[in-house]
C-alpha positions in Angstrom: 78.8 153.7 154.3 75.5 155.2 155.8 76.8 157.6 158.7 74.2 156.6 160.8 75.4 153.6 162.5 78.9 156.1 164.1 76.3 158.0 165.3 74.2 155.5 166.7 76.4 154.2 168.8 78.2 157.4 170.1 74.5 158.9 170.6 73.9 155.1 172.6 77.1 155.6 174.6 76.5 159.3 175.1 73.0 158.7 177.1 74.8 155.7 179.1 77.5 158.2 180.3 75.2 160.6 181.4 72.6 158.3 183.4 75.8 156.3 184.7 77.2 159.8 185.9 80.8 158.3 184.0 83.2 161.4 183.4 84.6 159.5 180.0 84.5 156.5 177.9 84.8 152.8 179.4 86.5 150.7 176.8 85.6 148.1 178.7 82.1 148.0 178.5 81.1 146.3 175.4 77.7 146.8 173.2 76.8 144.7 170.4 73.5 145.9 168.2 70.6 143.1 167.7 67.4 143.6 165.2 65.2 141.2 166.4 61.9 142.7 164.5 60.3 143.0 167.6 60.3 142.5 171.4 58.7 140.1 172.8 56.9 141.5 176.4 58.9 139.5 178.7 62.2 141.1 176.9 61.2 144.2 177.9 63.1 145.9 180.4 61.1 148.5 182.1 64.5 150.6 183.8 65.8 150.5 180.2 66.0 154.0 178.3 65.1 153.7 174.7 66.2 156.2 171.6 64.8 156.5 168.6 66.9 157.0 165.2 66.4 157.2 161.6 68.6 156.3 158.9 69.4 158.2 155.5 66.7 156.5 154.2 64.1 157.7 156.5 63.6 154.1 158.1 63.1 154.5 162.0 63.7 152.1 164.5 63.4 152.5 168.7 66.9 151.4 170.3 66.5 150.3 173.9 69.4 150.6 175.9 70.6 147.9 178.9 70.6 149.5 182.2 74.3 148.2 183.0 74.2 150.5 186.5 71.7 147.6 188.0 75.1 145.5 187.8 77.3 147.2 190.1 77.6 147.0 193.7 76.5 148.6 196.2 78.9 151.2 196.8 77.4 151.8 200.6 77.4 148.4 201.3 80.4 148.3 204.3 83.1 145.5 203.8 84.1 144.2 207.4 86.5 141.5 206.1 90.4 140.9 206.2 92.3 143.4 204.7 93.9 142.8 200.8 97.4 142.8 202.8 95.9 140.2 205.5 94.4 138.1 202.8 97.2 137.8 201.0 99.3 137.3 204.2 99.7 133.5 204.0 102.6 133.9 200.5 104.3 135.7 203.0 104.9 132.8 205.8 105.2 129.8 203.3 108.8 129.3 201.6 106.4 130.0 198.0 108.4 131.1 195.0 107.2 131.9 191.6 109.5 131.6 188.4 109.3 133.3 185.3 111.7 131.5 182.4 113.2 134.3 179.5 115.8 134.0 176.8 118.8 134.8 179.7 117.6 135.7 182.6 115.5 133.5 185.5 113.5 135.5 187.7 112.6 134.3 191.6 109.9 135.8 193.1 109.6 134.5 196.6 106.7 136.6 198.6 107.4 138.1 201.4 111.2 137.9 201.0 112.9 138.7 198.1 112.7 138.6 194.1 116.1 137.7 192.2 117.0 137.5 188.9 119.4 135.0 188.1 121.9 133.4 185.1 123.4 130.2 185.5 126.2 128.8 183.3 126.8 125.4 183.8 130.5 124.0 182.8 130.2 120.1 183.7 130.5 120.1 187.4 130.9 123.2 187.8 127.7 126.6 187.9 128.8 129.8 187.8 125.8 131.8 188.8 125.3 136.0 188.2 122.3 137.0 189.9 120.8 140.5 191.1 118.4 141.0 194.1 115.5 143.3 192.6 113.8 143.9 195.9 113.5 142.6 199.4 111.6 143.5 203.1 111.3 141.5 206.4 108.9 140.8 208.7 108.9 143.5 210.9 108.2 145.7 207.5 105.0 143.4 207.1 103.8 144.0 210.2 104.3 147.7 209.9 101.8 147.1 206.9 99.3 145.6 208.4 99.1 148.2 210.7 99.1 150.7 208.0 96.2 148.5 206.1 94.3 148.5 208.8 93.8 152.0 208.9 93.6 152.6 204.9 90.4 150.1 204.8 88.2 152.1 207.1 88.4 154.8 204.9 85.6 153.9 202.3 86.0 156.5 199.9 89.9 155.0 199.4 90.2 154.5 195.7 91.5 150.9 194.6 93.7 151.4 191.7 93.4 149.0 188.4 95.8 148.0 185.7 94.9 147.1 182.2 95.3 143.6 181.7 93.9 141.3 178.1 91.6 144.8 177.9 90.1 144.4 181.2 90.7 147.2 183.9 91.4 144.8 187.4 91.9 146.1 190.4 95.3 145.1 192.3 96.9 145.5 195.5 100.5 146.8 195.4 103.6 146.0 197.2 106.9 147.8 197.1 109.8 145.2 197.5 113.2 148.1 197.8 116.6 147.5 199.2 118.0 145.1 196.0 121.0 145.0 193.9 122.4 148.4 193.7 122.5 150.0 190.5 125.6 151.5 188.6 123.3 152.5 185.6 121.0 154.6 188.0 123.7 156.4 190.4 124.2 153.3 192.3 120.3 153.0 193.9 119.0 149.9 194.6 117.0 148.1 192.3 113.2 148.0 193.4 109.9 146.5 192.5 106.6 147.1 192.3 104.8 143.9 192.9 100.9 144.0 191.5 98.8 141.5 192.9 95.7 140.8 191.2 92.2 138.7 191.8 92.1 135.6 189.5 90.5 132.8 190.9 92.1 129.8 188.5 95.2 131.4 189.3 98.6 130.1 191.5 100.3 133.1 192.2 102.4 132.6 189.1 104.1 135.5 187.6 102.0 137.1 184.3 104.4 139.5 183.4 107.4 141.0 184.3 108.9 144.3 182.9 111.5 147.5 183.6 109.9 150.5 183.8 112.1 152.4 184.3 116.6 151.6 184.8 116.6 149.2 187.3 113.1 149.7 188.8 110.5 146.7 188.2 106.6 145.7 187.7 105.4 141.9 188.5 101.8 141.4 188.5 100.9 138.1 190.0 97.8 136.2 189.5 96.8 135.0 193.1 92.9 133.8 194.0 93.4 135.4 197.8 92.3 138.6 196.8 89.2 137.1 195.4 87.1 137.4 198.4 87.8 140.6 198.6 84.7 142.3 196.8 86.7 145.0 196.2 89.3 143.1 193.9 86.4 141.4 192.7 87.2 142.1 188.4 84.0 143.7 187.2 81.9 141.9 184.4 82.6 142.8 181.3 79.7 141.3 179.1 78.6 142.0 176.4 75.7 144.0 176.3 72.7 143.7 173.9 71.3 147.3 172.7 68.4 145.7 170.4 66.9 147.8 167.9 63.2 146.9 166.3 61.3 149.0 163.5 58.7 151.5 163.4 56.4 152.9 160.9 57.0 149.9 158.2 60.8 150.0 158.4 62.6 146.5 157.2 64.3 144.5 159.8 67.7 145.6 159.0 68.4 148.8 157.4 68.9 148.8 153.9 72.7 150.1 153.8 73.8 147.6 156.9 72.5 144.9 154.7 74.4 146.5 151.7 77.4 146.9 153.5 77.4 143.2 154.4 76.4 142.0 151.2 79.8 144.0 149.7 82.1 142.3 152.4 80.9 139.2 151.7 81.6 140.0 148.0 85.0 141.2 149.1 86.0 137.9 150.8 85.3 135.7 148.0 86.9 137.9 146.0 89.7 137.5 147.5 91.3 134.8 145.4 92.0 137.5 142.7 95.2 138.6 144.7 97.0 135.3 144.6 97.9 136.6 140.6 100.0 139.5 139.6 98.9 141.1 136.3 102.2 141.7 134.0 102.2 143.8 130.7 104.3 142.5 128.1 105.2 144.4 124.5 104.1 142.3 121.3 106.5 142.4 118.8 104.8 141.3 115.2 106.0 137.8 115.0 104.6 137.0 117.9 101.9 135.1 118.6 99.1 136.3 120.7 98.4 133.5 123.3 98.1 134.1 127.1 99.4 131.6 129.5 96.9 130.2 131.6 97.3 130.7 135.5 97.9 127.5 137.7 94.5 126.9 139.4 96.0 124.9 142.1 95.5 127.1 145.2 97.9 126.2 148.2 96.5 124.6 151.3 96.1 127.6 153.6 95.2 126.2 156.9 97.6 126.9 159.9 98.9 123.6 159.9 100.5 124.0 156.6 101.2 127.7 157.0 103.3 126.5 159.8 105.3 123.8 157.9 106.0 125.4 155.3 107.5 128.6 157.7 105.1 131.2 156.2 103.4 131.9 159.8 106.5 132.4 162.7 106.2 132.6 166.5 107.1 135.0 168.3 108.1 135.3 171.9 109.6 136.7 174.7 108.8 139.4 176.8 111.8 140.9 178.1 114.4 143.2 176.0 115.1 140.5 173.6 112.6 139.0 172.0 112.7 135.4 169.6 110.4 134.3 166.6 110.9 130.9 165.3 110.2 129.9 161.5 109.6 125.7 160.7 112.0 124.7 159.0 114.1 127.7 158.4 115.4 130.0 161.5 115.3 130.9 165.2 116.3 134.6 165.8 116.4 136.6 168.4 115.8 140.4 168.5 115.2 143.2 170.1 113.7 146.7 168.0 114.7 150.1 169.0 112.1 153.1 169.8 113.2 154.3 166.4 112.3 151.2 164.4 116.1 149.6 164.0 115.9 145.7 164.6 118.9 144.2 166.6 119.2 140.4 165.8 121.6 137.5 166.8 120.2 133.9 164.8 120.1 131.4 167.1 120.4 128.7 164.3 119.3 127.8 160.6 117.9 124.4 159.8 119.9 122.4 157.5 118.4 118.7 156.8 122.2 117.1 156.8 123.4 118.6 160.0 119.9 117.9 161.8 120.7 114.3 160.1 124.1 114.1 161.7 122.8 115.4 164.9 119.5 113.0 165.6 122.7 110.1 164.2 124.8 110.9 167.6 121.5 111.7 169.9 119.4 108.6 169.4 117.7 108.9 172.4 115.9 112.3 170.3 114.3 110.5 167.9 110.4 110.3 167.6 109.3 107.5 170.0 106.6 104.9 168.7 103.4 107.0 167.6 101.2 105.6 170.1 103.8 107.0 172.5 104.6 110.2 170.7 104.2 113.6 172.5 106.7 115.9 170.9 109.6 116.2 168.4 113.1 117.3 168.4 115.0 119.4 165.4 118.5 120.5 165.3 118.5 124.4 164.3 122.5 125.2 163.6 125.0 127.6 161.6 123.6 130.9 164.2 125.4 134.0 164.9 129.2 133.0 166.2 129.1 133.4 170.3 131.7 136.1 171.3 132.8 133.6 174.4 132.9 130.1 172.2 133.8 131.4 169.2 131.4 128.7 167.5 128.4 129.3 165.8 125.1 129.5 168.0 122.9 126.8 168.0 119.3 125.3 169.0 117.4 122.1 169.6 113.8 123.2 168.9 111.2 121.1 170.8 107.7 120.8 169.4 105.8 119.4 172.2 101.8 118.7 171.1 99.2 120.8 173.4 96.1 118.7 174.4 92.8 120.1 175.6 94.2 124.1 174.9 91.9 126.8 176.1 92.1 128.4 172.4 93.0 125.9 169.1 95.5 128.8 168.8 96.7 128.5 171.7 101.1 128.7 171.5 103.6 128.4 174.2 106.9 129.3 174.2 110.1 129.1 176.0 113.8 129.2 175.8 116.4 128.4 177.9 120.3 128.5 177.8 121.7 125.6 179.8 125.3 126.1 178.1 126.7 129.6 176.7 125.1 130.2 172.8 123.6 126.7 173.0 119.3 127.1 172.8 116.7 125.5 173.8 113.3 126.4 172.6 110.3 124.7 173.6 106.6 125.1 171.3 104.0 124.0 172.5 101.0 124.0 170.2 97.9 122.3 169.2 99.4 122.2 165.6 101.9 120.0 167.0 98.9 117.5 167.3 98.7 117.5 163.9 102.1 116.8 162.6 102.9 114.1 164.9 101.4 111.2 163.0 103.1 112.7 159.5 106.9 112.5 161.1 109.5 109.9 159.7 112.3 108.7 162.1 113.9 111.8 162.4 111.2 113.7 163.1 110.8 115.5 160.1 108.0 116.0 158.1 107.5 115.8 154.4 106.6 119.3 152.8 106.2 119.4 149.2 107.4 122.4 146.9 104.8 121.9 144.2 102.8 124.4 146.6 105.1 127.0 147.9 104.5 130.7 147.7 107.6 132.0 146.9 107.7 135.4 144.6 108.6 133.6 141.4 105.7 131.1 141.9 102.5 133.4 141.9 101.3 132.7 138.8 101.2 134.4 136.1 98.6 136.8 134.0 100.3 138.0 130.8 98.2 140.2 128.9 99.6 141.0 125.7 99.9 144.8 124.1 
């Protein structure tokens, strides 16, 4: 690979550090290279700084560079609104709760009050409930805060702290919720929690994440469009930013070894095929007859549907200490993995096509309703890890719910719950649900055939006799 395309770019980035006065690298700042052949004069940018390189083969070509700075704001430009605290005030007065669902735990997150994290068994009539206060404060505490934000937004030069979040750096107001649950694994403290609250203007003050960052000590960011009129919780654009290179002195468009180099991936790709065989060297022996058995051409339908059915692509979920994945047609587990690499699991259930049978026999009411009604699907995972407190096997009713107009055709959802002790439920939603619906007989399965599977003794077969 020609070494001149590394170097471009960190000769590119280099020059937009220095006239941006940044003291590092901005991951966040994206550059993608475009050889046009030549600028047109209203593409021009006359703030733009230009560089020019030359390859290994002495082709040369003038680079201009965006001038991202123009984006910015103003940073003398004075801000005379509410404060992020007042702006956000109105949670705080309302009886608004957030929820976050995980494998065990609920988690409350009521603004202004109080976030609790709750279990709840539920034994007919009667709900035992074990719950732990993660962080509270009252109103005379907000007001102290207002006070207190008051005075921290006349100081301009303040620094608004930002969190990484889907490779974006956002700014976010934080709140310290203290006083919970005291904690016997951290010398009887109480529990506490940092509460992030961060500019998204689709958003409804759900919870995005929740995680322990330390023994009993917390971190909820929460996606709230109140701090959106805030300019200073504004997130910055991130574009993509076109550095467009054209030729000089009789150059080609594109340099000869960028064009080489994407000639020999494209080479690689339809290559590909070649790894679905696995080359075997066998011994003749001289009565033998030299013949080679011809590989199955039938290649195996490899679209995500498919994968998905026939359990070669699993979900995962979960965000908390344990985590789940969820095979089609073959397991729910859930797990945790130690800092050392050791993998903790309990299986929530195995599919087995008789007792899903038996099971969809006594709950009518789960079978697949007319097509034109159809929305989702119901499967009886069974035959898990036994439950220390039934002494029965763990088991799950998986519901595949279809997802209609996704943001992303990839787009999966996931969830489970445990309304009874060791007894699952896990809800996918999915666009590939979409797909299967139509395919499902009465009891909501879906015919898979096994001429096509992938398994280890099916790759077929190169012998290539010696």
């Amino acid at each position: 690979m020609n070494p001149l395309w590394p170097l471009l770019l960190l000769t590119i980035l280099y020059i937009d550090t220095k006239q941006n006065d940044i003291k590092g690298f901005d991951d966040t700042v994206l550059f993608n290279l475009d050889w046009p052949g030549e600028l047109l004069p209203e593409e021009t940018d006359p703030t733009a700084e230009s560089v020019i390189v030359t390859s290994l083969h002495q082709e040369k070509y003038r680079c201009t560079i965006p001038n991202i700075s123009e984006k910015e704001s103003d940073p003398n430009e004075k801000y005379e609104g509410p404060s992020a605290l007042k702006l956000i005030s109105p949670l705080f007065t309302q009886t608004t709760c957030s929820f976050r669902l995980e494998s065990y735990w609920t988690y409350e997150v009521c603004h202004g009050r109080y976030i609790r994290q709750y279990h709840e068994d539920r034994e007919g009539k009667k709900i035992r409930v074990q719950e732990y206060i993660l962080g509270k404060w009252d109103e005379k505490y907000l007001e102290n805060l207002l006070e207190t934000a008051k005075e921290e937004e006349i100081d301009d030069n303040a620094q608004i702290p930002v969190k990484k979040i889907d490779n974006a750096n956002l700014p976010y107001f934080e709140l310290i919720m203290d006083n919970g649950t005291a904690c016997d694994l951290n010398n009887n403290k109480p529990r506490m929690t940092k509460v992030l609250y961060v500019c998204y203007v689709h958003g409804k003050h759900e919870v995005y994440s929740l995680k322990e960052t330390s023994t009993c000590v917390y971190e909820i960011i929460i996606l709230s469009p109140l701090l959106c009129t805030h300019p200073k919780y504004k997130p910055k654009e991130t574009g993509e930013h076109k550095i467009s290179c054209v030729p000089l002195e009789g150059s080609p468009k594109k340099p000869y070894s960028l064009v080489k180099l994407k000639a020999e991936s494209a080479k690689l790709r339809r290559s590909s095929d070649l790894d679905r065989f696995r080359v075997e060297l066998i011994q003749l022996e001289k009565e033998d007859i030299a013949t080679t058995k011809a590989p199955d051409t039938k290649i195996a339908d490899s679209s995500p549907v498919e994968s998905f059915l026939r359990g070669k692509h699993c979900l995962n979920g979960g965000t908390g200490w344990w985590k789940f994945e969820f095979c089609y047609g073959k397991s729910v587990e859930q797990y945790h993995v130690e800092k050392d690499g050791r993998r903790i699991s309990i299986n929530l259930g195995l599919f087995d096509k008789e007792k899903h049978l038996e099971w969809i026999h006594q709950h009518p009411h789960k079978r697949p309703k007319p097509l034109a009604q159809r929305k989702q699907l119901s499967h009886f995972y069974s035959g898990g890890t036994v439950c220390d407190k039934t002494g029965k096997p763990r088991q799950t009713e998986v519901k595949l719910k279809c997802l209609e107009n996704p943001s992303s055709p990839s787009a999966v959802s996931l969830y489970l719950l445990e309304p009874r002790y060791c007894e699952y439920i896990l809800g996918v939603e999915s666009p590939l649900i979409c797909d299967i619906l139509s395919r499902t007989d009465e009891d909501g399965l879906v015919a898979v055939g096994d001429e096509e599977m992938e398994d280890e003794e099916n790759i077929p077969t190169v012998n290539i006799k010696l």
